[in-house]
Structures are given as C-alpha cells and as structure tokens.
C-alpha positions in Angstrom: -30.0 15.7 -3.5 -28.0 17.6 -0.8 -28.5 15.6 1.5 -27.1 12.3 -0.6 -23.9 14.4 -1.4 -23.6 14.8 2.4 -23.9 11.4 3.3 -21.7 10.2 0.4 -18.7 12.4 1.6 -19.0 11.0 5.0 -19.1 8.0 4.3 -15.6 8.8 2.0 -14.3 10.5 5.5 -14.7 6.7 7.2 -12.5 5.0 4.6 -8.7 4.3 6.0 -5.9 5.8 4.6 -3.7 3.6 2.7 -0.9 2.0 4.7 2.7 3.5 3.5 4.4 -0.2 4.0 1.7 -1.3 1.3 2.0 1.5 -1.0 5.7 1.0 -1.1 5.6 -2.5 -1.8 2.9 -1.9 -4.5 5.3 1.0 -6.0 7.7 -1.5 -6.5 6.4 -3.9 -7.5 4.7 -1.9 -10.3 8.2 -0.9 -11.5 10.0 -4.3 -10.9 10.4 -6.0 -14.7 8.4 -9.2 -13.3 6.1 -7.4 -11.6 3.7 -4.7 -13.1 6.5 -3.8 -16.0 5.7 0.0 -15.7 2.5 -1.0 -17.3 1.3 3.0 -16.1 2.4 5.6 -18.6 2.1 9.1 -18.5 -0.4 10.8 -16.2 -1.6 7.6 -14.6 1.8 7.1 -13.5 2.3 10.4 -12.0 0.1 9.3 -8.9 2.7 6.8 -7.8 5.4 9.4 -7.6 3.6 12.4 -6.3 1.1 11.2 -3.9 1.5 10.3 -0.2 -0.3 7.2 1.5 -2.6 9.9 3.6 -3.5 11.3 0.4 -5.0 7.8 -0.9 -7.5 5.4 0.5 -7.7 2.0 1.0 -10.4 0.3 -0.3 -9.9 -3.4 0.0 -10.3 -4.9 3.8 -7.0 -6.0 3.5 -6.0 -2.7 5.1 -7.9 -2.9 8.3 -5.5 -5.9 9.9 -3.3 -3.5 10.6 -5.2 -1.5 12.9 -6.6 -4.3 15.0 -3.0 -5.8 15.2 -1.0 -5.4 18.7 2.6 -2.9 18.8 4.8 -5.9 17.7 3.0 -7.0 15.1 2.5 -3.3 13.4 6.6 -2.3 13.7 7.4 -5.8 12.1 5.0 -5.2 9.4 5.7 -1.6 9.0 9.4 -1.0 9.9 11.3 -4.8 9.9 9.6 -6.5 7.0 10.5 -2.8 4.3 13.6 -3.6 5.6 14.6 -6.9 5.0 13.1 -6.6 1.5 15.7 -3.5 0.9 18.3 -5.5 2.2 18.4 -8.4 0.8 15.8 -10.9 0.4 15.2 -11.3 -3.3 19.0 -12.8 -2.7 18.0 -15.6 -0.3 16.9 -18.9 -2.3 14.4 -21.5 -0.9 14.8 -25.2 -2.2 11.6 -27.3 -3.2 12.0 -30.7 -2.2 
C-alpha cells in the first residue's frame, strides 16, 4: 500500500502546471455574463481568486503545445494574444458573407 501512494504522488509530480495565459482566459470567461455567468459561488469560487497557475495542474493535453512550441510562438501566445484581448478585441466585428 506504500508503495502505491509513492507511485501515485509521482506520477502527480509529472503533471504540468497550468499555463497562466489559460487560467486567465478561463477566469474571465467564468465571470464574463455570456460566458460561465459566475456559475461558482462561495468556496468553489475562492480558488479562482486565491490560487496561482503553479499552484494548479493541467490535466487536459491541451496544455502540452505550449511546451513543444518554438520562442515566437510561446510570447505570442503568452504575452501578445492577453494583450490584444485587454485591449480591444471584443470591439472588432467580423462580417459573415
């Protein structure tokens, strides 16, 4: 039994920490009114404003395309993209034709 507690935890120690460009988005979106609507109340939205992404895991395998990704590709995803949706992009309209 010791040993399955030992082998659990390390495999806990290989998962990636959650990536803070995707916990922000996920943040707001949770609080945006067409998004998640503050669906969380009380204690099980604490988490949201208390934790930091190295203190969470990711478990999907979404996260790992980030670390097989080259420099250019990681700053746009984790620095230019957070930007332009602070600055402006739920303003820009794009036409259906």
């Amino acid at each position: 039994m010791k040993d399955e507690a030992l082998l659990q935890q390390a495999q806990l120690n290989k998962l990636e920490t959650a990536d803070k460009s995707d916990t922000d988005f996920l943040k707001t979106w949770m609080e945006h009114p067409d998004g998640g609507n503050f669906f969380l109340k009380g204690r099980e939205a604490q988490i949201w404003s208390t934790a930091r992404p190295d203190e969470l895991v990711a478990l999907s395998t979404l996260s790992s395309r980030h670390g097989e990704c080259d420099g250019f590709t990681a700053w746009m995803h984790g620095r230019l993209v957070p930007w332009f949706h602070r600055h402006g992009a739920h303003q820009l309209k794009v036409s259906v034709t």
